[in-house]
ZAMARGU-758794 format. One record per residue (C-alpha): residue number from 1; residue in three letters; x, y negated, z. Coordinates in pm, 1 decimal. Example, Ala and Ser with C-alpha at 12.3 -4.5 7.8 and 13.67 -1.06 7.14 Angstrom:
// residues 2
{k = 1; r = ALA; px = 1230.0; py = 450.0; pz = 780.0}
{k = 2; r = SER; px = 1367.0; py = 106.0; pz = 714.0}
//
This chain:
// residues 308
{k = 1; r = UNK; px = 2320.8; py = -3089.3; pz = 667.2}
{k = 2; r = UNK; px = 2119.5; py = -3235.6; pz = 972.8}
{k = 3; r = UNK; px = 1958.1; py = -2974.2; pz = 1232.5}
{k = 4; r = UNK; px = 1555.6; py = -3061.0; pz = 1074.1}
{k = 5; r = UNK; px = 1693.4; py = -2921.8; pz = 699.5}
{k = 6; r = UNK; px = 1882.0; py = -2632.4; pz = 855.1}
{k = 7; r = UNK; px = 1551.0; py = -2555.8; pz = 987.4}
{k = 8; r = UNK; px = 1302.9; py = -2613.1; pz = 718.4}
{k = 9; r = UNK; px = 1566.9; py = -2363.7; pz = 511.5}
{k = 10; r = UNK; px = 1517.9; py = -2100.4; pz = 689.3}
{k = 11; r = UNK; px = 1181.1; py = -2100.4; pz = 756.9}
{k = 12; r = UNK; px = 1128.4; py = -2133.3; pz = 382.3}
{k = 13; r = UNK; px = 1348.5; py = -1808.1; pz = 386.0}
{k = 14; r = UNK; px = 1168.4; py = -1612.3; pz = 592.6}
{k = 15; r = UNK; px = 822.9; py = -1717.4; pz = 430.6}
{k = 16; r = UNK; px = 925.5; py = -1576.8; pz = 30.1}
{k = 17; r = UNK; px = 1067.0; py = -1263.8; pz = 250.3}
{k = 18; r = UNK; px = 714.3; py = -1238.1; pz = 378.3}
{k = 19; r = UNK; px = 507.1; py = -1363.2; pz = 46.2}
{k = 20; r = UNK; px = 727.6; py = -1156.5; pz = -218.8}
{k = 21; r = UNK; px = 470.7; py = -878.7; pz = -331.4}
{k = 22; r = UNK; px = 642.4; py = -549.5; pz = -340.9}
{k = 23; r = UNK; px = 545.8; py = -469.7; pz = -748.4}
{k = 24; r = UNK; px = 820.0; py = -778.2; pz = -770.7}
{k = 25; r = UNK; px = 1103.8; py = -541.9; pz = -606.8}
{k = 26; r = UNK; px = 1305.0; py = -294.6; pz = -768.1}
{k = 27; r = UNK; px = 1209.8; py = 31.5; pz = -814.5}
{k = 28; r = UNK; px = 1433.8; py = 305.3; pz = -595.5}
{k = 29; r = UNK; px = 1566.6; py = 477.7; pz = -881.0}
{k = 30; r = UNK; px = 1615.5; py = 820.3; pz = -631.4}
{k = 31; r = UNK; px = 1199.6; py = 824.2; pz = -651.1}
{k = 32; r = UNK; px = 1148.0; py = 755.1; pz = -947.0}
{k = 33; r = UNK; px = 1397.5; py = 1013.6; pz = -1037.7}
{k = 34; r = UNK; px = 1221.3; py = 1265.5; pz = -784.0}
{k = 35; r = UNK; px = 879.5; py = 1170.1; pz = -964.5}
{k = 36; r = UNK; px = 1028.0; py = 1287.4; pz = -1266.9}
{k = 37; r = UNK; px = 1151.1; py = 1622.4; pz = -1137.0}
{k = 38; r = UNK; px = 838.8; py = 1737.1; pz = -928.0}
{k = 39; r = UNK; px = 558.8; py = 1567.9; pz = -1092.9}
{k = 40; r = UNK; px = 465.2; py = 1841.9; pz = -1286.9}
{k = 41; r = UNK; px = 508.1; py = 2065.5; pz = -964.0}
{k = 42; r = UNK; px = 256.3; py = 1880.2; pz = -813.3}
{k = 43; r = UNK; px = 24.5; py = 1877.1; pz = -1096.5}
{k = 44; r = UNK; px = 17.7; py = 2261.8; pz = -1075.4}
{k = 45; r = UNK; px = -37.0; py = 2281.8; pz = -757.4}
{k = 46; r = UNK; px = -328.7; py = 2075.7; pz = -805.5}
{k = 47; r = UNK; px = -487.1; py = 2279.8; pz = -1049.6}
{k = 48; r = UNK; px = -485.5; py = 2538.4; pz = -821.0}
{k = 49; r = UNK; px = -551.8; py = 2471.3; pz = -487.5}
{k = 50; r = UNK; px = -761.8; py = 2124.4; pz = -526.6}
{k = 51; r = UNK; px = -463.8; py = 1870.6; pz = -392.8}
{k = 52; r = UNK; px = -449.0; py = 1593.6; pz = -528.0}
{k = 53; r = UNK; px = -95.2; py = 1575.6; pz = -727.7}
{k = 54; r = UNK; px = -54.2; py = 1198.6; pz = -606.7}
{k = 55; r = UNK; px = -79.1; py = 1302.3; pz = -218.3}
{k = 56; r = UNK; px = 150.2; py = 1594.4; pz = -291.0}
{k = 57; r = UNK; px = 442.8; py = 1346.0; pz = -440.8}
{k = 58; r = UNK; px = 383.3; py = 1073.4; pz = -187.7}
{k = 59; r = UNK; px = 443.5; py = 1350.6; pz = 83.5}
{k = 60; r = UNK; px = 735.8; py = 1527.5; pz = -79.2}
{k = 61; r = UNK; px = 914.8; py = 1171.3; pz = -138.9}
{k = 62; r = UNK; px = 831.1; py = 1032.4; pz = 220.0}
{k = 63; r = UNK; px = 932.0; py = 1389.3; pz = 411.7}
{k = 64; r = UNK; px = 1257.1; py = 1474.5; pz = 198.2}
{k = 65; r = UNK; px = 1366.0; py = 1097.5; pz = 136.2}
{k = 66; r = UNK; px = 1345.3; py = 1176.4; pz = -224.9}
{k = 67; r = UNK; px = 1475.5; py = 1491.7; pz = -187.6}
{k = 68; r = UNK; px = 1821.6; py = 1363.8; pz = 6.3}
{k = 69; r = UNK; px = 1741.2; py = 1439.9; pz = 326.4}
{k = 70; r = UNK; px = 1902.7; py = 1747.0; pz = 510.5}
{k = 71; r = UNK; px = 1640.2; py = 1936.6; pz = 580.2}
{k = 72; r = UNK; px = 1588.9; py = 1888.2; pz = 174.9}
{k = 73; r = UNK; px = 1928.3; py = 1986.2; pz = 31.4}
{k = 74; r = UNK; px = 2000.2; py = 2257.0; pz = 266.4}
{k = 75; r = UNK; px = 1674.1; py = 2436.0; pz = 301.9}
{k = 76; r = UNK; px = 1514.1; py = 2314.4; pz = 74.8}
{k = 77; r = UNK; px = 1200.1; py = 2207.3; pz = 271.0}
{k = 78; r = UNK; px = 1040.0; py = 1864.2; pz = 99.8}
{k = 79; r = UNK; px = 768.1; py = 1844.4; pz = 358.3}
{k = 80; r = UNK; px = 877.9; py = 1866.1; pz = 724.5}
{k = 81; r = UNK; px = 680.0; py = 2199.1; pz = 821.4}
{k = 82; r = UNK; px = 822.3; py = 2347.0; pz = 1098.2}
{k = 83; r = UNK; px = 819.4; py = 2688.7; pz = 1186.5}
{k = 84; r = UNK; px = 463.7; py = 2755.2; pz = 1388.8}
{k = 85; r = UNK; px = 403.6; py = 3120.6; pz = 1533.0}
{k = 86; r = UNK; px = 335.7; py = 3245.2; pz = 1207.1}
{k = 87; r = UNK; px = 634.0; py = 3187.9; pz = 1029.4}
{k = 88; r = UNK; px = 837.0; py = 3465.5; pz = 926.6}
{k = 89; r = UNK; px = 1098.7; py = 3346.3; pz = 695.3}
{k = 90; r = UNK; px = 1447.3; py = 3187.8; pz = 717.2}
{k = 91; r = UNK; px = 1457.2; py = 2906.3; pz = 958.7}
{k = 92; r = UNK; px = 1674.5; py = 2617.4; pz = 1022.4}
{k = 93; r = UNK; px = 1702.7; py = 2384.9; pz = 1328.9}
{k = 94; r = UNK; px = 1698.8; py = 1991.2; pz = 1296.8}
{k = 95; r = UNK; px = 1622.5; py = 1729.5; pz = 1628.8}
{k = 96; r = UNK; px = 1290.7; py = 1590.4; pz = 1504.2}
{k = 97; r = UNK; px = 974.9; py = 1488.5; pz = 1742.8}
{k = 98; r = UNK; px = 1244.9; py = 1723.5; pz = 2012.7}
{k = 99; r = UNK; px = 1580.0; py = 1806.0; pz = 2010.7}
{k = 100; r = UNK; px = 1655.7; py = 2130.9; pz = 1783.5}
{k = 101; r = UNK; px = 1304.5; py = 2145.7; pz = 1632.6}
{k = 102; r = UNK; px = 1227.5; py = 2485.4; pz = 1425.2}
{k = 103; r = UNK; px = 1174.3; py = 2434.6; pz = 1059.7}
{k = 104; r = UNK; px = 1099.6; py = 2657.1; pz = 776.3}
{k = 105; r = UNK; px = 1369.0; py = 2754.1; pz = 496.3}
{k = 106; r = UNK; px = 1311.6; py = 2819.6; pz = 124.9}
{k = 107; r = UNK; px = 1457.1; py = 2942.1; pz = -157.2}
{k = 108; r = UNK; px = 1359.4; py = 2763.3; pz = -404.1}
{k = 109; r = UNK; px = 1187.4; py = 2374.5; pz = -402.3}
{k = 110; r = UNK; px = 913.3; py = 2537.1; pz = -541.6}
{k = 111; r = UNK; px = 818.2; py = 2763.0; pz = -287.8}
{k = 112; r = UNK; px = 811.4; py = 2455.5; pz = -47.5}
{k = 113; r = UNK; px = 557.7; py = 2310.1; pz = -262.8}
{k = 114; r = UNK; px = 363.6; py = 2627.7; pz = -270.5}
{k = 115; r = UNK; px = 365.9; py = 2667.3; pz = 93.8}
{k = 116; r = UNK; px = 254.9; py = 2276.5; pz = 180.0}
{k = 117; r = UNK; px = -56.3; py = 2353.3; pz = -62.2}
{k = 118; r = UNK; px = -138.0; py = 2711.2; pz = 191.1}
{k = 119; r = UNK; px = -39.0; py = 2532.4; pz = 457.2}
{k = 120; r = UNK; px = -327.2; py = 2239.7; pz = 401.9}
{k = 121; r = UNK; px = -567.0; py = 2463.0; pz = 216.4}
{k = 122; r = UNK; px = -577.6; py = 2699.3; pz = 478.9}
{k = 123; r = UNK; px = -602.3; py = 2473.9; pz = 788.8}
{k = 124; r = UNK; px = -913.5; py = 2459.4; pz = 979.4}
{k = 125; r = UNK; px = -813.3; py = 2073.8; pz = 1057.5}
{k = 126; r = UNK; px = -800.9; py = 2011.2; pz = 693.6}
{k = 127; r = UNK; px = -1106.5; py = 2141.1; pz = 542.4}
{k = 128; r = UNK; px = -1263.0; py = 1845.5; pz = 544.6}
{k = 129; r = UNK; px = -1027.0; py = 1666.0; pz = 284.6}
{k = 130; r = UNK; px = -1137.6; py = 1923.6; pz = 7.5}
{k = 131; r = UNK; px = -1493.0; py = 1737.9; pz = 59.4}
{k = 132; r = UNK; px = -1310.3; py = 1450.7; pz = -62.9}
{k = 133; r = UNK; px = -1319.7; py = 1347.5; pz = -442.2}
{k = 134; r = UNK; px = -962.5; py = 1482.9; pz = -579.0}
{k = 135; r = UNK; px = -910.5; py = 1162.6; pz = -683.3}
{k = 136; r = UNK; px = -946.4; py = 953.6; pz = -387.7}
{k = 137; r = UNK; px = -612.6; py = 963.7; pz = -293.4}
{k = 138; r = UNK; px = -668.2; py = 665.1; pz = -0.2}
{k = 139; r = UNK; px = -931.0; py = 868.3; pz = 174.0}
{k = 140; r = UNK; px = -692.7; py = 1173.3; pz = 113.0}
{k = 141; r = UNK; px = -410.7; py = 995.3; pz = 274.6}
{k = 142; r = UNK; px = -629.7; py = 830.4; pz = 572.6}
{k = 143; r = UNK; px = -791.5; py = 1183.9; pz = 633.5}
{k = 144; r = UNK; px = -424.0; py = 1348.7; pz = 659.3}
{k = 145; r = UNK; px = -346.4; py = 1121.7; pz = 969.5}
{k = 146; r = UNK; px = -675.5; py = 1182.3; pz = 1133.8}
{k = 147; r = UNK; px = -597.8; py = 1523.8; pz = 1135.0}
{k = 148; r = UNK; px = -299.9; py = 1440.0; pz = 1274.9}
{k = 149; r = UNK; px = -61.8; py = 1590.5; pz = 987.7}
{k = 150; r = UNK; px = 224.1; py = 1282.6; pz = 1112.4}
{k = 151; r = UNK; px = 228.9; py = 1122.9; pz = 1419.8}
{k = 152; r = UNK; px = 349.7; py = 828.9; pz = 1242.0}
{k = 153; r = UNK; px = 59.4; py = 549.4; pz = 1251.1}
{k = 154; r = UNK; px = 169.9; py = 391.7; pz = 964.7}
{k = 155; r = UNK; px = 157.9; py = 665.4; pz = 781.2}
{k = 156; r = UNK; px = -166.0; py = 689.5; pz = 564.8}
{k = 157; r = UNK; px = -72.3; py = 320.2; pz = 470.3}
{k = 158; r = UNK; px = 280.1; py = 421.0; pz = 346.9}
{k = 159; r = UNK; px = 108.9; py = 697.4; pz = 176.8}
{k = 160; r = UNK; px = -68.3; py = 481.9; pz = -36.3}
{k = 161; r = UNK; px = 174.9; py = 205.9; pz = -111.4}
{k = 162; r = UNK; px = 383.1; py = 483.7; pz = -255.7}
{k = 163; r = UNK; px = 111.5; py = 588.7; pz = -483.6}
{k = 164; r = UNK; px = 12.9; py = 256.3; pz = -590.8}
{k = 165; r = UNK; px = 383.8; py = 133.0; pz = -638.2}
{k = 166; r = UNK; px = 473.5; py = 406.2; pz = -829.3}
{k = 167; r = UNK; px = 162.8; py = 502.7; pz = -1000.0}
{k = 168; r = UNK; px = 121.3; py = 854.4; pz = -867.0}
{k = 169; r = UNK; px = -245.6; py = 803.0; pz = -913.7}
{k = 170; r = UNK; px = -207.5; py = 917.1; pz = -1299.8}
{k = 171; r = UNK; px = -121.1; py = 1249.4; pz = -1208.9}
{k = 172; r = UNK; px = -438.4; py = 1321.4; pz = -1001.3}
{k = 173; r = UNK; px = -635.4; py = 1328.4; pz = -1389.4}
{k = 174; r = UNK; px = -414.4; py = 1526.3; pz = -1544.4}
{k = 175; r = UNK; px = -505.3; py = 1811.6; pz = -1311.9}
{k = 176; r = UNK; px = -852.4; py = 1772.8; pz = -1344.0}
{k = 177; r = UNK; px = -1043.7; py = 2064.8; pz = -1641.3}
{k = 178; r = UNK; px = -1220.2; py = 1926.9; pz = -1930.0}
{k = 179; r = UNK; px = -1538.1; py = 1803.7; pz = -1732.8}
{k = 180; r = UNK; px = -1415.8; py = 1697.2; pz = -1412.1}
{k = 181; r = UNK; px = -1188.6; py = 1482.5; pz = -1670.4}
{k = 182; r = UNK; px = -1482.2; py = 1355.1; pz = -1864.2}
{k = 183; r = UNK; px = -1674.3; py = 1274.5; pz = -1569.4}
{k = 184; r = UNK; px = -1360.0; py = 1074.4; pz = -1429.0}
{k = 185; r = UNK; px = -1377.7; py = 904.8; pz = -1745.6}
{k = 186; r = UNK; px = -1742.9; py = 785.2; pz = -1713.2}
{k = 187; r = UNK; px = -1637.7; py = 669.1; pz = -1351.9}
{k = 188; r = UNK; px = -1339.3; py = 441.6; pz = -1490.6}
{k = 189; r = UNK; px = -1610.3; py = 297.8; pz = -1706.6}
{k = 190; r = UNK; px = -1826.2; py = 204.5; pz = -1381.2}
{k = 191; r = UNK; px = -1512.9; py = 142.1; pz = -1199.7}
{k = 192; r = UNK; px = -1235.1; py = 50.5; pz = -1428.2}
{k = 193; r = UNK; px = -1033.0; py = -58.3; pz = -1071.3}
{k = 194; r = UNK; px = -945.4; py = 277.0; pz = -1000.8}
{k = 195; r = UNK; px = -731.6; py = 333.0; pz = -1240.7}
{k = 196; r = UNK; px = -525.7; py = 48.1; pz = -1113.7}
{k = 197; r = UNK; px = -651.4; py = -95.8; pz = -783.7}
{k = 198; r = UNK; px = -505.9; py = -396.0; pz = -618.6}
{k = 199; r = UNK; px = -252.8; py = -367.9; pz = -395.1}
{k = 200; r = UNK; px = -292.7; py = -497.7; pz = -47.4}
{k = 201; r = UNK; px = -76.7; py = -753.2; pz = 123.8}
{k = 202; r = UNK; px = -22.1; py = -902.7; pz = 456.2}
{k = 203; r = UNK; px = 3.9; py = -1283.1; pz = 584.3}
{k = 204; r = UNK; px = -44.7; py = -1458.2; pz = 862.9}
{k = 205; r = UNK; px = -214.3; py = -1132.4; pz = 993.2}
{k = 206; r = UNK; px = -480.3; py = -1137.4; pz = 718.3}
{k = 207; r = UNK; px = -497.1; py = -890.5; pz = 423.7}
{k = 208; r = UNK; px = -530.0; py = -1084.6; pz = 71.5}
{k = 209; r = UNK; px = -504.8; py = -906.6; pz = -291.6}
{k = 210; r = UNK; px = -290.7; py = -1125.6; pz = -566.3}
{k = 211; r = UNK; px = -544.7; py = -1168.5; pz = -874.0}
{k = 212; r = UNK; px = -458.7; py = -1100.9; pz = -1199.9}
{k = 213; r = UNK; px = -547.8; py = -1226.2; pz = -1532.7}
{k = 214; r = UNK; px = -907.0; py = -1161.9; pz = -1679.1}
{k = 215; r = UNK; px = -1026.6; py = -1101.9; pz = -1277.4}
{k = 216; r = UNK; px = -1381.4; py = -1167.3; pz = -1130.0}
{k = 217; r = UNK; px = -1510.9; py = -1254.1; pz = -803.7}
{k = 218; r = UNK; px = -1778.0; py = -996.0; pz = -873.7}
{k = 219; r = UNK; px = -1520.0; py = -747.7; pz = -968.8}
{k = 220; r = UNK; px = -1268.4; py = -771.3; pz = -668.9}
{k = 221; r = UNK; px = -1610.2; py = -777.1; pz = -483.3}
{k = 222; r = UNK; px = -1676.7; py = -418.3; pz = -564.7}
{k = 223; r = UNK; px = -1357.6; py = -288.2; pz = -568.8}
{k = 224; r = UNK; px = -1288.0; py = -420.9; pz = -221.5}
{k = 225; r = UNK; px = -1647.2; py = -344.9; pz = -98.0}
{k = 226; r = UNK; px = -1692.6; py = -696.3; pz = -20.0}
{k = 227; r = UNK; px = -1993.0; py = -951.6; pz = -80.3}
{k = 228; r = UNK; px = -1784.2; py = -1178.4; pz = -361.1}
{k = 229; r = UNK; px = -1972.7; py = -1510.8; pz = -254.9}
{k = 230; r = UNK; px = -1728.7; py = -1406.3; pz = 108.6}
{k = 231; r = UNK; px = -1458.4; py = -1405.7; pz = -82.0}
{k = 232; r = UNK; px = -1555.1; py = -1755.6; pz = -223.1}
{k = 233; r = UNK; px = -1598.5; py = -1867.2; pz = 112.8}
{k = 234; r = UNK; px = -1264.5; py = -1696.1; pz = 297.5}
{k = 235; r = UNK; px = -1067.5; py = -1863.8; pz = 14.4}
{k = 236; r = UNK; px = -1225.8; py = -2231.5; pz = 92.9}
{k = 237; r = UNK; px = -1313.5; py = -2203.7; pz = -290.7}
{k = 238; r = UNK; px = -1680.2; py = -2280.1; pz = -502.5}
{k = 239; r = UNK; px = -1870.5; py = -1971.4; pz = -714.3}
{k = 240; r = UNK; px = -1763.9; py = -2132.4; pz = -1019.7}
{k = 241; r = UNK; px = -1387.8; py = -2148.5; pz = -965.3}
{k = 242; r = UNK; px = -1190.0; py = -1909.1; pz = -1214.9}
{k = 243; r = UNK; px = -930.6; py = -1723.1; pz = -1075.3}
{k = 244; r = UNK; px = -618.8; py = -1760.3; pz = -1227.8}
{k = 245; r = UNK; px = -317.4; py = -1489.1; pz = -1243.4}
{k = 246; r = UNK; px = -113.7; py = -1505.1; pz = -930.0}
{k = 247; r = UNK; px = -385.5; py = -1641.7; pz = -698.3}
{k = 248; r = UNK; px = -357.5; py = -1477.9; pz = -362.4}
{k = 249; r = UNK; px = -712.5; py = -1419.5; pz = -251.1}
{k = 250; r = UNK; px = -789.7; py = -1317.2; pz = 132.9}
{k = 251; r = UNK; px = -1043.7; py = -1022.2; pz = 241.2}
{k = 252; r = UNK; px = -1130.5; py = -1202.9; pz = 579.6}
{k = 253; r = UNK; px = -1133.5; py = -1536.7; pz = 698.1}
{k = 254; r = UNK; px = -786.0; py = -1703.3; pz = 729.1}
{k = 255; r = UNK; px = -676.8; py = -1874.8; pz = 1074.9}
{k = 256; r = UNK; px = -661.9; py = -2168.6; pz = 1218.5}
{k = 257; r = UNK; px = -299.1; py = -2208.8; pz = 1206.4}
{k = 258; r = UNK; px = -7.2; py = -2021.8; pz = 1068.6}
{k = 259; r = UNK; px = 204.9; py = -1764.1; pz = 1267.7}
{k = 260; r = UNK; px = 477.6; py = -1877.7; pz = 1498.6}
{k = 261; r = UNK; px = 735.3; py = -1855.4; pz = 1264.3}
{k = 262; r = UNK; px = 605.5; py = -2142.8; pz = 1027.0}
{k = 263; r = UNK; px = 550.6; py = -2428.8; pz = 1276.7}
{k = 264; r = UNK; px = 579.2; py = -2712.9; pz = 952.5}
{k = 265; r = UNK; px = 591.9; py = -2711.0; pz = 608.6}
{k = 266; r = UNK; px = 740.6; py = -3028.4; pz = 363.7}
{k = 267; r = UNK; px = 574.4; py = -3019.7; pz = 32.7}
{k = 268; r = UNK; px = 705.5; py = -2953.4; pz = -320.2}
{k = 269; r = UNK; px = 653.9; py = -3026.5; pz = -661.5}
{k = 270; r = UNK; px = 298.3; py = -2900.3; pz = -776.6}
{k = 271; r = UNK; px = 157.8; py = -2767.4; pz = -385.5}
{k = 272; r = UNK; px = -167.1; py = -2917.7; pz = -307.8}
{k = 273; r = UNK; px = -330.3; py = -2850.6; pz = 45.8}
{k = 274; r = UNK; px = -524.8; py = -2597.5; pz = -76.1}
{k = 275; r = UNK; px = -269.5; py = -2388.0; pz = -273.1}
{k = 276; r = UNK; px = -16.2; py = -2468.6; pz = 113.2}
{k = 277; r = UNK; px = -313.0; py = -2341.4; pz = 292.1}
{k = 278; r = UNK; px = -334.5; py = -1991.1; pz = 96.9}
{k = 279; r = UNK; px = 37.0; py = -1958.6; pz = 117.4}
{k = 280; r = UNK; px = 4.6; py = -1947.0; pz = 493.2}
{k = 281; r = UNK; px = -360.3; py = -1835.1; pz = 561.7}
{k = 282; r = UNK; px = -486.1; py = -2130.8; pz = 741.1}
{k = 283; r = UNK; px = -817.3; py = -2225.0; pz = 665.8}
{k = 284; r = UNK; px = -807.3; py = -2597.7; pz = 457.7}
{k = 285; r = UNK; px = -1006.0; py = -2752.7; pz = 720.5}
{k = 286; r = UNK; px = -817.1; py = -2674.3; pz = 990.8}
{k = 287; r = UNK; px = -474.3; py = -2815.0; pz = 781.3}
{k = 288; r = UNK; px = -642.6; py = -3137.4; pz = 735.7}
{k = 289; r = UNK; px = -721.7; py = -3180.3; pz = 1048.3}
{k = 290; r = UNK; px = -414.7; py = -3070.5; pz = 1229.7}
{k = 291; r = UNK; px = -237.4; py = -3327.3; pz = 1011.2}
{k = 292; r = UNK; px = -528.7; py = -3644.7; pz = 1096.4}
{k = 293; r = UNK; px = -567.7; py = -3603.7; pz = 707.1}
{k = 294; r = UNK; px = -925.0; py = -3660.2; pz = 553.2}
{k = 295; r = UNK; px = -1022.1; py = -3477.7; pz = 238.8}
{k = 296; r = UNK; px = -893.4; py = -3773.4; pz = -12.4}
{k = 297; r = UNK; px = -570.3; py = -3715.1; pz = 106.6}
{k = 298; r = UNK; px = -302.3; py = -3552.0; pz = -194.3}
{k = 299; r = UNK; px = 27.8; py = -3450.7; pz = -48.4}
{k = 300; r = UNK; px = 314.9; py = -3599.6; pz = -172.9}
{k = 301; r = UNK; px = 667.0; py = -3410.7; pz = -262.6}
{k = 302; r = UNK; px = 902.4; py = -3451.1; pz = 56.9}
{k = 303; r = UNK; px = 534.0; py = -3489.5; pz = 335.6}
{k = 304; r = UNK; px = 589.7; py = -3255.3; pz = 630.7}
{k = 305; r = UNK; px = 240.7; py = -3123.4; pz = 748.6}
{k = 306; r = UNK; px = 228.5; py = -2919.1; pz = 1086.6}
{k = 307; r = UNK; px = 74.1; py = -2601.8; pz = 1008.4}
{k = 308; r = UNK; px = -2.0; py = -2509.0; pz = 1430.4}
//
């Protein structure tokens, strides 16, 4: 194999390791086995103290690793709270943020749970999330790293790709009395996206959504709390195009040229400029014209075309 293939190969290796959408992986079978176990742990403690049940799993899962970390099996802490002045339980010591950090101890999983819910509910820093709709998990998740809950800056985002992979969001309604349900219900109606909102990926530095059957401009529009006819425009596409299932759809303009790591791509079977220029978020003009093509040009299977 001559040195140009060896290279094409892998950068066609790195770019599905960057494209795949994460629905497409494999479950962890330890969460969804931890889902199973605490979901309905959560769900109470919803009911009672106004948390929203998806928040509470995505926590527990992402603190206790699923329940296999240490600090889980031994003390049975699922949520990383350490000690504080007011602690006056069992403790345990684990090198965290410092070296032999205090943590609390429990009996029981349970009381963990119970004790995350006082520990939120009763924290001046928190108060504002119970202004929050209960199920709003995103703003729920975004508002627990303001307050600085993790110092981790990724970690409203991880939050929420937990919740949205594994569908936590279901659990949030089945805390909810009679009315609060029913209203819920009209709101699906308004929004019918929130019961299963798009997930958000990254390429080329740009967020983009994958579209699925039966979707809208209009609708993604409003879900995304973007003007559609932009989304028309980011995506080098006209108002009457129908989206088709699969299409990867940007939320802001794409770039001039691809990232580093894709410096040319050769084309395959069915790849027109347009569908190579979503794949790597360059905008179409720009592809044509770092390749001196005009716009009568069709790529051929086996054309290289410099994408920086």
């Amino acid at each position: 194999m001559n040195r140009i293939d060896t290279r094409y190969l892998l950068v066609l290796a790195a770019m599905l390791l960057m494209l795949a959408p994460l629905h497409a992986q494999r479950r962890n079978s330890r969460y969804s086995e931890y889902i199973r176990q605490y979901a309905p742990l959560a769900v109470e403690q919803m009911r009672q103290y106004k948390i929203p049940a998806s928040i509470t799993l995505a926590q527990g899962l992402l603190e206790s690793g699923a329940g296999y970390s240490q600090l889980a099996r031994k003390s049975n802490n699922h949520f990383g709270i350490k000690c504080h002045s007011n602690w006056r339980g069992r403790r345990v010591y684990h090198d965290d943020d410092a070296r032999g950090e205090c943590f609390r101890a429990y009996s029981h999983p349970r009381d963990s749970y119970e004790d995350h819910s006082l520990f939120l509910r009763s924290g001046a820093r928190y108060a504002f999330l119970f202004d929050l709709k209960i199920t709003d998990y995103r703003s729920w998740a975004r508002g627990l790293k303001r307050a600085g809950y993790a110092t981790d800056p990724s970690y409203a985002n991880r939050l929420i790709t937990i919740i949205e992979d594994y569908g936590l969001y279901q659990y949030d309604t089945q805390g909810l009395g009679k009315r609060a349900a029913h209203q819920w219900e009209k709101e699906l109606k308004k929004k019918p996206w929130l019961a299963n909102p798009h997930k958000v990926y990254i390429a080329n530095g740009i967020a983009y959504v994958v579209a699925r059957e039966g979707d809208e401009f209009q609708m993604l529009g409003k879900e995304l709390d973007i003007s559609w006819k932009k989304l028309v425009k980011y995506n080098d596409l006209h108002r009457d195009y129908t989206l088709e299932n699969g299409d990867i759809i940007y939320l802001k303009e794409k770039n001039k040229k691809a990232s580093k790591q894709f410096p040319f791509h050769v084309v395959r079977e069915g790849e027109s400029m347009h569908s190579i220029s979503q794949k790597y978020g360059i905008r179409l003009k720009n592809l044509y014209k770092m390749n001196r093509k005009d716009g009568d040009y069709i790529p051929l299977v086996g054309d290289r075309l410099r994408l920086r």
